[in-house]
N, C-alpha and C positions, 0 to 999 in steps of 0.2 A: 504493500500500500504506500502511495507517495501522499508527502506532507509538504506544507506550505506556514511559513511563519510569516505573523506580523500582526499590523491593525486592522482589523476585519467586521468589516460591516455585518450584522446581524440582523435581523428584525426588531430585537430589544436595545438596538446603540452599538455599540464600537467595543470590542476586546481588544484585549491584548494578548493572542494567543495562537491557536494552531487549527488548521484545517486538513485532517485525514480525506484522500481521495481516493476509492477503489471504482478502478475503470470506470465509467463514463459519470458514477456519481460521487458524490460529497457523502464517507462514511460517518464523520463526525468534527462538529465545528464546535472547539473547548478555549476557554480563557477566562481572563478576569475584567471584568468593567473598566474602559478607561474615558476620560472625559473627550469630547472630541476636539477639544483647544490642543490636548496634548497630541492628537494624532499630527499633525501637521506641523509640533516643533521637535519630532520625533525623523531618527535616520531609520526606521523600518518600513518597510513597505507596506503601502495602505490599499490593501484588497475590499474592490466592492463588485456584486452581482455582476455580470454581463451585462450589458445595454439592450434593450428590446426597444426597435424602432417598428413600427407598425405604418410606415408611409415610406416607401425604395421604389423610386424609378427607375435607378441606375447607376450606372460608377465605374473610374476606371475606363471609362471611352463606352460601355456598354448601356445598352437599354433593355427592359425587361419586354417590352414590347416587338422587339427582334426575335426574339422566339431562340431555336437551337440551345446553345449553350451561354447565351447572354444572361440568364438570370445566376448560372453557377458564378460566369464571374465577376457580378453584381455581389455575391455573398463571399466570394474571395477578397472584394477590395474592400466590405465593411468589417469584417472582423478584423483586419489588420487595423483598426479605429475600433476597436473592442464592443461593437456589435457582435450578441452571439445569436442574435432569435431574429430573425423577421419577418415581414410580408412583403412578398413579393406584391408589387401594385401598378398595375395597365393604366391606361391611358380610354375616354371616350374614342372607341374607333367601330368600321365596320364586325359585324359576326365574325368573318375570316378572320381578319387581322387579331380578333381576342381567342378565338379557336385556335392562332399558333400562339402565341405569345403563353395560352394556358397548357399546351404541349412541352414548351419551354419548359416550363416552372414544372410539371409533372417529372420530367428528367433531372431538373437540378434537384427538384426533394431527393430521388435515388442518389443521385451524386451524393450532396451533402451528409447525407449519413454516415457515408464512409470516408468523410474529407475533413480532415483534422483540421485545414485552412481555409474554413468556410464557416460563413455564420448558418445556423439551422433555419430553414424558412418552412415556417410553422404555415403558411398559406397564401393564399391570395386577395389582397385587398383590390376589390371592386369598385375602381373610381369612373364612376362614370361605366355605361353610357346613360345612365338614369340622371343626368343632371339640366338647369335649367338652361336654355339658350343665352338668357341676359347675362347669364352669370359663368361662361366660360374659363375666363382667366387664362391661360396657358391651351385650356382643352382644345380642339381639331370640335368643330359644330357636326358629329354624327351623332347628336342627341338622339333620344328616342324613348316613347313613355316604358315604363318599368313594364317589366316578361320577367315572370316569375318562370315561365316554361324557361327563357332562353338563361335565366341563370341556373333553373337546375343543371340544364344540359352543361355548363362550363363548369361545373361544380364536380361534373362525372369526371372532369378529364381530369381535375386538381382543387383540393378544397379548397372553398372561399370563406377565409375568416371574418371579413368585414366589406361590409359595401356601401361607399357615399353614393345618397340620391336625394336628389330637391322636393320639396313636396309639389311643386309643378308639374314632375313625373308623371306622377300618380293621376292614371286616366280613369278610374272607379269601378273598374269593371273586376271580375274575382281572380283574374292572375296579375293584377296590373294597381297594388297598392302598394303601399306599406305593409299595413298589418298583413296583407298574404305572405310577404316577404320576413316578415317575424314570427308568423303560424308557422312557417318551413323550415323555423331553429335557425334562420340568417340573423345577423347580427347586423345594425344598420344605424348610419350617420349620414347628418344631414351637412349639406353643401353645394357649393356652387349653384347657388340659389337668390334671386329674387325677393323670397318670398316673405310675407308681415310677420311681424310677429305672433297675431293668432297662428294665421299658417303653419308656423313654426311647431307652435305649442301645439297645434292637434296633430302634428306628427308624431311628437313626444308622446302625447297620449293616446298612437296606434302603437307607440312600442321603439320607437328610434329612441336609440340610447347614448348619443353623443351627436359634437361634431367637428367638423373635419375642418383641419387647418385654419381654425377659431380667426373671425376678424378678414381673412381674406378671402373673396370671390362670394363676399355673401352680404345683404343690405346690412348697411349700419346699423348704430346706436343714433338716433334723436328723441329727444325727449317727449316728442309728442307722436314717434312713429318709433318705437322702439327694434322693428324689424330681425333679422334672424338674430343677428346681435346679442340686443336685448333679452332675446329670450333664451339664449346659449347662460346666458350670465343670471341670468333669475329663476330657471328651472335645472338647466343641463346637469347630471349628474357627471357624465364625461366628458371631456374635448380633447383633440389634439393641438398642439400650437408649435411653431416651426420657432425656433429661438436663436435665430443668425443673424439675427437683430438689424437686420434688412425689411423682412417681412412683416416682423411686430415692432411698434415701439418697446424697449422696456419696461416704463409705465403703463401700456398696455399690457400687457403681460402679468405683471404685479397687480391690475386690476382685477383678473380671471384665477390669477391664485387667491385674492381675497373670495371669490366667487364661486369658484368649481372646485369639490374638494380631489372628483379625479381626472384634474388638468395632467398631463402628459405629455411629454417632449416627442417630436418628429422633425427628422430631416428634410422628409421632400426630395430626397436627394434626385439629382438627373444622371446623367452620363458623362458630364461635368464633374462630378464628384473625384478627386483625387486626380484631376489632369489639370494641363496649364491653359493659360487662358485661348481660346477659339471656337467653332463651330462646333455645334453636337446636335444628336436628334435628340426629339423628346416626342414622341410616339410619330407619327408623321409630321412632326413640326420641327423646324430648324430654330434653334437656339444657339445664343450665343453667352461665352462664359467671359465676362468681363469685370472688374474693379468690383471684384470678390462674390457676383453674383452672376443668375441667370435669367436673360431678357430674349424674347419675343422683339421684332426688329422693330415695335412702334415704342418698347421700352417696356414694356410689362412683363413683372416677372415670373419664371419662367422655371418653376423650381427651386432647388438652389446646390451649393459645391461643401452643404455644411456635414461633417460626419457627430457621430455619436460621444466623440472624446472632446471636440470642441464644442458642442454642445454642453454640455458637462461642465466647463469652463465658463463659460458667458452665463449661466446659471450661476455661479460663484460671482466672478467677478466683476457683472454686468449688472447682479439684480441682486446681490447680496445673500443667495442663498445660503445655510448652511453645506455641508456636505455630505449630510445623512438625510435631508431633503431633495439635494439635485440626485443624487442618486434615486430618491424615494420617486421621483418627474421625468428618470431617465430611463428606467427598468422596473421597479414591483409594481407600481400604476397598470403599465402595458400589461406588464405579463397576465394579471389578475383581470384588468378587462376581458382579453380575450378568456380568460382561463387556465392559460398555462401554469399550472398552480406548482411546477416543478422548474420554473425560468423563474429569472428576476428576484433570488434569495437565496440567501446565504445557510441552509438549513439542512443538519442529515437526510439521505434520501432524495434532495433537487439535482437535477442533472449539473457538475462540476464548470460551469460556465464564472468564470472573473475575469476585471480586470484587476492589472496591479500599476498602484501610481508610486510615486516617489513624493516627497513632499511639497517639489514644486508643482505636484500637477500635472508630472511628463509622464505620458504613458509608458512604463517598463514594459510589459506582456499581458497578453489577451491566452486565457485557456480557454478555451471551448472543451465543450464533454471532458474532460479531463485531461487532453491534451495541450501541452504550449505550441500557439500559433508559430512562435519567432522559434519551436525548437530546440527549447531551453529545459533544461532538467528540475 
């Protein structure tokens, strides 16, 4: 059995202690309480859960919407950024185009199992094509009202963990809402949408349980029109928020943590992610990666190039989080939304997924299932 020493994030705070791993799981995580001021004027390594990002388009030059082997090395270039869990996530395109793109992701699940340099992609997030036309953002306009048949049928070829759709979608008929899409054990967030905030709210009360990339591609906050916004921040149990501090202010941000208790960090990442700055797809759209982000050529943006360890970081040092909280907005939130009640913690029995920082912050090594990414003993 291999062991790991240091500061180790818990569910109950920070030890100072040791983490037993037998093959792909954590046999047991033993220490003594320390306060987390001390972890960070400490030279031991500070071990916290894996990163679970639930929004990947791409990385590394790749996009998950190319289909073949584009999503493996979508999850090759996040875990080296100490992503160990994610979802794979398309793009609004035609039936074909999400028919290969979910071929794709069926291959790289078998890959990834057996791929020590790869993050686990627990499934398919569903953006789009159930979204609203006004409300695009980056998306290719092959809208189309919500098909509960056409997402079974993409769900055969690779499971769909999560699916953004507008309630504009929703044409009323019995394959074609919400609630069918929550009867059939889909998980559903609202986005790129239009829509009021009643709207909003009687989404939430067919059963949408989040939303997606909070603040962007969705009507505002006004005071007298409170619109998707609004009602993300006064009812929403979950949301995602992208924290590259391009996409949200940080005061925006700090508003939805006083608000949503399970706010959660995403990337968004493109194909952009982990290359220099130029040209990249982002599902049939051409993007461009420039002065640290990604734009659509009238300037809107377009994704973004931010990973899971800098994310982590602008949580700290951008918005003053602790470090048992960014962590808490980086990995246990996600994992728990979807379910994976064996990602995102530090506890006997979870699959061995860490990273390890040093005290400034620099990522040392990402283990997945129990192996070291970088190859290190």
């Amino acid at each position: 059995m291999k062991a790991l020493d240091g500061h180790i994030l818990t569910p109950r705070g920070f030890i100072r202690g040791r983490i037993g791993i037998d093959g792909r799981l954590l046999a047991s995580v033993v220490g003594e309480p320390v306060a987390e001021v001390a972890v960070r004027d400490s030279s031991l390594p500070i071990v916290l859960p894996g990163f679970v990002d639930l929004h990947v388009h791409g990385g590394g030059g790749a996009d998950v919407m190319d289909g073949d082997d584009a999503a493996l090395k979508v999850a090759q270039v996040h875990v080296q950024h100490g992503t160990t869990t994610m979802l794979a996530t398309t793009m609004t395109a035609p039936a074909d185009d999400l028919r290969v793109a979910f071929a794709g992701v069926a291959a790289a699940r078998v890959a990834t199992s057996c791929e020590a340099a790869a993050a686990h992609i627990h499934g398919v997030h569903l953006e789009g094509p159930f979204i609203g036309a006004g409300k695009l953002g980056a998306q290719p306009d092959f809208t189309r009202p919500i098909s509960l048949a056409e997402v079974k049928a993409l769900h055969a070829v690779a499971p769909i963990t999560l699916i953004s759709v507008a309630p504009e979608a929703a044409a009323g008929g019995e394959d074609s809402s919400i609630s069918a899409l929550v009867q059939a054990g889909f998980r559903v967030q609202l986005g790129h949408s239009g829509a009021s905030y009643e709207a909003a709210k009687a989404a939430l009360d067919a059963g949408a349980t989040g939303f997606t990339h909070l603040y962007n591609a969705m009507s505002g906050l006004h005071h007298r029109q409170p619109g998707m916004v609004g009602a993300a921040l006064a009812h929403a149990s979950h949301a995602e928020v992208i924290p590259d501090l391009l996409h949200v202010h940080p005061g925006a941000i700090r508003v939805a943590l006083r608000s949503i208790a399970g706010l959660y960090c995403v990337t968004d990442s493109t194909a952009a992610a982990g290359m220099p700055d130029g040209e990249y797809r982002l599902g049939r759209q051409l993007v461009t990666r420039c002065m640290g982000g990604v734009r659509l050529a009238d300037g809107t943006l377009a994704g973004s190039t931010l990973t899971m360890d800098d994310a982590l970081c602008n949580l700290i040092n951008a918005l003053g989080l602790s470090l048992t909280e960014a962590s808490l907005r980086t990995s246990t939130l996600a994992a728990d939304y979807i379910g994976a009640t064996q990602r995102g913690r530090l506890v006997a029995g979870a699959f061995a997924d860490m990273v390890v920082f040093d005290r400034d912050l620099q990522l040392r090594d990402v283990i997945a299932e129990g192996l070291s990414v970088h190859g290190r003993d």
